[in-house]
N, C-alpha and C positions, 0 to 999 in steps of 0.2 A: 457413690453409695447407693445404695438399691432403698426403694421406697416400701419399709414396710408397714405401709396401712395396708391393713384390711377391707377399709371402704374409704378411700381416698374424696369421697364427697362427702362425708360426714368432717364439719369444722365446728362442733358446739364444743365450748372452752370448757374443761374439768374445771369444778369448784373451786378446786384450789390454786391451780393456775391463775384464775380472774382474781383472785387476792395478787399472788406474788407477781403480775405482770404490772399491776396497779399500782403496787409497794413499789418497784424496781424503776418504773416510767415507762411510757410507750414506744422508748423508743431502744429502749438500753438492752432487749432481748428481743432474738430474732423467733420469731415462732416457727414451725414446722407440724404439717399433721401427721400426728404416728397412732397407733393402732387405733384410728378413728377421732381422736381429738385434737385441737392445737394447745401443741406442749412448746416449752422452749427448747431450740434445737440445742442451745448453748449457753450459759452463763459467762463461759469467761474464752476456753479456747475448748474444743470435744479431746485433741489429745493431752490435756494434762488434765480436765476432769477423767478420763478413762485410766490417766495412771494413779489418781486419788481411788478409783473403786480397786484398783489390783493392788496398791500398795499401804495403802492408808484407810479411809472411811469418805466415801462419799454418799450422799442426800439427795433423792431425787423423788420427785411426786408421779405417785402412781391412782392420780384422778381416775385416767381409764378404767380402773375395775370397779365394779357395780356388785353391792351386795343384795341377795335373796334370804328371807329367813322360814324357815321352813319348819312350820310349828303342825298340830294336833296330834292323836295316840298314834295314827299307825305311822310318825314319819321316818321312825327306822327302819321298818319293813317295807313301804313304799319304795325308799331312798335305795335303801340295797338292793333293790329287783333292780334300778333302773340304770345303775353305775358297775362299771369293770372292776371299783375296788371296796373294800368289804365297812359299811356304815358300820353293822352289829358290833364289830370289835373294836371300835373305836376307843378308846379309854376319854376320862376327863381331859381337859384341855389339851386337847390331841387333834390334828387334821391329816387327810392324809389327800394325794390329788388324783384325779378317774378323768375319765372320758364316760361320755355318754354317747349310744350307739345306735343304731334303728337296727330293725332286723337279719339285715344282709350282715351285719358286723361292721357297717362304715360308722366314721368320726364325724358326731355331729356336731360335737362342742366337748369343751373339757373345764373344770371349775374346780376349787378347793374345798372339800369338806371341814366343817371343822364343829368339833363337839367344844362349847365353852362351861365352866362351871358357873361361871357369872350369867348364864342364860339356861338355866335346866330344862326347859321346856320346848327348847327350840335346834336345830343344826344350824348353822352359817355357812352361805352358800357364795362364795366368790368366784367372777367369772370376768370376763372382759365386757367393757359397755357394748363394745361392738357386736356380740352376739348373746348379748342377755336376751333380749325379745326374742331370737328364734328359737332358743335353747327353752326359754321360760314356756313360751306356745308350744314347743314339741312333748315335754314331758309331761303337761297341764294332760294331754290327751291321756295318757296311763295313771290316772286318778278317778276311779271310776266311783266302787263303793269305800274308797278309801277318806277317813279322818285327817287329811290330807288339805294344809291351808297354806301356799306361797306366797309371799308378800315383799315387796324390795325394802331396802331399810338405806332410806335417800339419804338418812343425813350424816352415814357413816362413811368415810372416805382413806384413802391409804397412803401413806410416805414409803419408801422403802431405802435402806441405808446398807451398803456393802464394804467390805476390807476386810486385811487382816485386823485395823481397829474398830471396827463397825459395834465390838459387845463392848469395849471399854469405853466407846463414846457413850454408849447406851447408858453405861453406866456413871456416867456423869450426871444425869439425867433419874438417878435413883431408879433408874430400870434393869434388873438383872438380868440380864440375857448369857452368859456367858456361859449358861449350867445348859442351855435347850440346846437339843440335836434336830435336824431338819425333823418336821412333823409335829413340832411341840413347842406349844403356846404358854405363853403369862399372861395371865389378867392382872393387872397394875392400876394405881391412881396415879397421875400426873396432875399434878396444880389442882386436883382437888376434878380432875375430870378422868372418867373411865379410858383405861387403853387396852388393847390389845397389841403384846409384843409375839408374832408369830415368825420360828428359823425356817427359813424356805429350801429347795433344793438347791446346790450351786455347787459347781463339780472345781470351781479354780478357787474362791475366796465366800469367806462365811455371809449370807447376805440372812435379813431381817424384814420382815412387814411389820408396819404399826398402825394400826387402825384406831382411830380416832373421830370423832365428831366433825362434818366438815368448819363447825364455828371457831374450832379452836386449832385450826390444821399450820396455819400459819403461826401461830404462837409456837407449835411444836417447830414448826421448821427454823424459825428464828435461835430456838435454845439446840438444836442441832448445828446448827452452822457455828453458837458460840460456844459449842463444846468442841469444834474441831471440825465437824465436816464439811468436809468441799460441795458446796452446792453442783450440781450435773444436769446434762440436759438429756433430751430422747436421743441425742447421737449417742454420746458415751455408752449409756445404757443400752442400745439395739449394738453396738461393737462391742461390750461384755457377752451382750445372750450369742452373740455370734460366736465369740471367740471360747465360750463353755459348749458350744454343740445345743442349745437345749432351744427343740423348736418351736412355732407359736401358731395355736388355733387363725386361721385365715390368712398365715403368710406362709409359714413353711406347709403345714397340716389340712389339708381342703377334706371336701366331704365326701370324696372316692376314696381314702384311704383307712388301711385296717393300723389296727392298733400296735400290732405285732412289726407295722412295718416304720411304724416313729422310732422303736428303740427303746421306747420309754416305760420300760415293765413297771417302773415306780407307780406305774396309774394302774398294774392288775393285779389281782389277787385270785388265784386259780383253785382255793379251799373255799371260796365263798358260798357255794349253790346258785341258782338261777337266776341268771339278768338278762334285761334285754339283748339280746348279742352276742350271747355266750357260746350257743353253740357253732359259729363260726370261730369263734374265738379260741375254744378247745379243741376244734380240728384243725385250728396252726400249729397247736400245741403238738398234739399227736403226728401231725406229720415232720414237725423238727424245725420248720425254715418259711420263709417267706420268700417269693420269685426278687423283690424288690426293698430295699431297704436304706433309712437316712442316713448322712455321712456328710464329713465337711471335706472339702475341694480347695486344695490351691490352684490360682489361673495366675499365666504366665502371657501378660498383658492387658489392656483395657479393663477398667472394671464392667458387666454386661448386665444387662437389668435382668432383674428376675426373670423365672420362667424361661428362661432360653435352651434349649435342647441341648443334651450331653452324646456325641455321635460315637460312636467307634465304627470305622472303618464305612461311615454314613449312613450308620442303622442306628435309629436314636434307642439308646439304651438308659436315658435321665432325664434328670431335670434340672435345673438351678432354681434355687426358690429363694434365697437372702444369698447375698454382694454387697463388700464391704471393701474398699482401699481403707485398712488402718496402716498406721507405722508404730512399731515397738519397739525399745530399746534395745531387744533379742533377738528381734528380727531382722530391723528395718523396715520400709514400707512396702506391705505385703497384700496382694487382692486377696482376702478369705472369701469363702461360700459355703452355705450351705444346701443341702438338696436331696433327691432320692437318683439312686442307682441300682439297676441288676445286678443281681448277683453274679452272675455268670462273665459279664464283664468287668468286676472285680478281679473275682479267681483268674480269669486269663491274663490281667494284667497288661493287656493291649492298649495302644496309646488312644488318649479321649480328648475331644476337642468341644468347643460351643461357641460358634459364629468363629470357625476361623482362631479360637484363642484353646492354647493347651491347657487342660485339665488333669490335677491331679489330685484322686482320692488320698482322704487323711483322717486317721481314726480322731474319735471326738472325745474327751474335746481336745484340743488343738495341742500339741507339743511342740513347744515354743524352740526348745533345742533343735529338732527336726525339721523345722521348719525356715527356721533364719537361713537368710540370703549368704551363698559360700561366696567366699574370696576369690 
């Protein structure tokens, strides 16, 4: 399986983890650093937690991400000059997710907006631990004569729960979720403590964030597991993002690439008016296409770590950026990837290789029929 930290020297333990490692014993999970923390790679086995999140509801703590709250009068006007998607229209308890750009149009960072009713004075700014500090220092500079106050808000932490039963667990739990479409949030009491129940994007099964206090993060995980969820570790969970296509700031997404070229238009909004970035960003538009763009890859052999060059006929036309051996009951065991590829070596359809192992482009996310191993 391919290692997808972001900064593989970063090992400070998410909040919530240092509870449930403690709760469980030192010895009973194996840790692993994934997007900069140590999480557990596993609770019990990663292939039957990965078939709890596709089939059922599975729980897994999402410590890694660090919240920003983003308070004074001008922070909608600020916020929108500086993001590819549009802050102004945000409705009540509504998020939506962007990228943040510098001027050339490359990806500096990408984070979730989110307007709450239970905070009218403020936006919530979610992003990964891993590049909160540079994201936070880069946009700190375009606050100049702006009412403009960013502040982290440490004691907030995240769970996140996916399946087809992920809103009916929730709803064990006196939490509605079952009515929210990806973008749109609940503010809820639990046990007498404020939540945030936010539907996220997710192209194969419905997933959820719940933001919560980190004091009370483990209570919550505890009435989670007793309503039914399978507890899961950062394998499962890096072979679900793999196997939906959806890529991640500092493993698939670096800070040479434009926006247009992730796939991921969910983060633009092309009615907005002026942000930083934009005007590369509208001349992709106007010209139709990008030279290069992401896609998932089956390889027929060895799994190959990240970053390995994709050749056609020994002209590197890709990249491999996330590698995975899972096995699925629809497939059998299958190396997935994800990465970027030209275009032109799409359209020819010429055979592609990476060290020696055959590559083959596969629209995202992943179709499981298509994909399974023939007789």
């Amino acid at each position: 399986m391919s290692d997808p930290t972001p900064n593989p020297a970063a090992t400070t333990t998410a909040l919530p983890l240092t509870s449930l490692t403690a709760a469980l014993g030192p010895s009973s999970v194996a840790l692993q650093v994934y997007r900069g923390v140590l999480t557990p790679a596993a609770f019990s086995h990663s292939g039957r937690e990965l078939d709890a999140l596709r089939t059922h509801a599975g729980v897994y703590d999402l410590g890694w991400k660090s919240f920003l709250r983003c308070a004074g009068r001008d922070r909608v006007r600020w916020l929108n000059g500086m993001v590819t998607n549009s802050v102004k229209d945000l409705a009540e308890n509504a998020a939506c997710y962007a990228f943040v750009l510098n001027v050339q149009g490359r990806i500096q960072g990408d984070l979730i907006i989110a307007r709450r009713a239970g905070d009218p004075d403020a936006l919530w700014l979610e992003t990964d631990s891993a590049q909160v500090d540079a994201l936070t220092s880069f946009v700190r500079r375009y606050i100049i004569m702006d009412q403009v106050v960013l502040e982290p808000a440490e004691q907030w932490t995240v769970l996140g729960i996916a399946g087809p039963q992920a809103a009916a667990t929730l709803a064990g739990l006196a939490l509605a979720a079952a009515e929210l479409t990806p973008g749109q949030l609940l503010e809820a009491t639990w046990q007498r403590r404020s939540v945030v129940v936010l539907a996220v994007h997710s192209p194969l099964v419905p997933r959820y964030q719940i933001w919560i206090e980190s004091s009370a993060v483990l209570d919550l995980w505890n009435a989670l597991k007793a309503a039914g969820a399978t507890p899961c570790g950062s394998t499962a969970v890096e072979h679900l993002r793999i196997l939906e296509g959806t890529p991640a700031c500092g493993v698939d997404i670096a800070e040479r690439d434009l926006p247009q070229e992730t796939g991921q238009t969910r983060a633009l909004n092309f009615n907005k008016g002026c942000y930083l970035g934009q005007e590369i960003v509208e001349r992709i538009r106007s010209r139709g296409s990008v030279h290069r763009t992401f896609s998932g890859f089956l390889l027929t052999g060895d799994p190959l770590t990240p970053k390995a060059s994709i050749l056609a006929q020994d002209k590197a036309v890709g990249e491999l950026t996330s590698v995975a051996r899972i096995s699925l009951p629809e497939t059998g065991e299958r190396v997935f990837a994800l990465g970027f590829i030209r275009r032109e070596a799409l359209e020819t359809g010429q055979p592609l290789a990476a060290n020696g192992i055959a590559v083959t482009p596969c629209a995202l996310p992943f179709d499981f029929a298509s994909t399974a191993v023939q007789p």
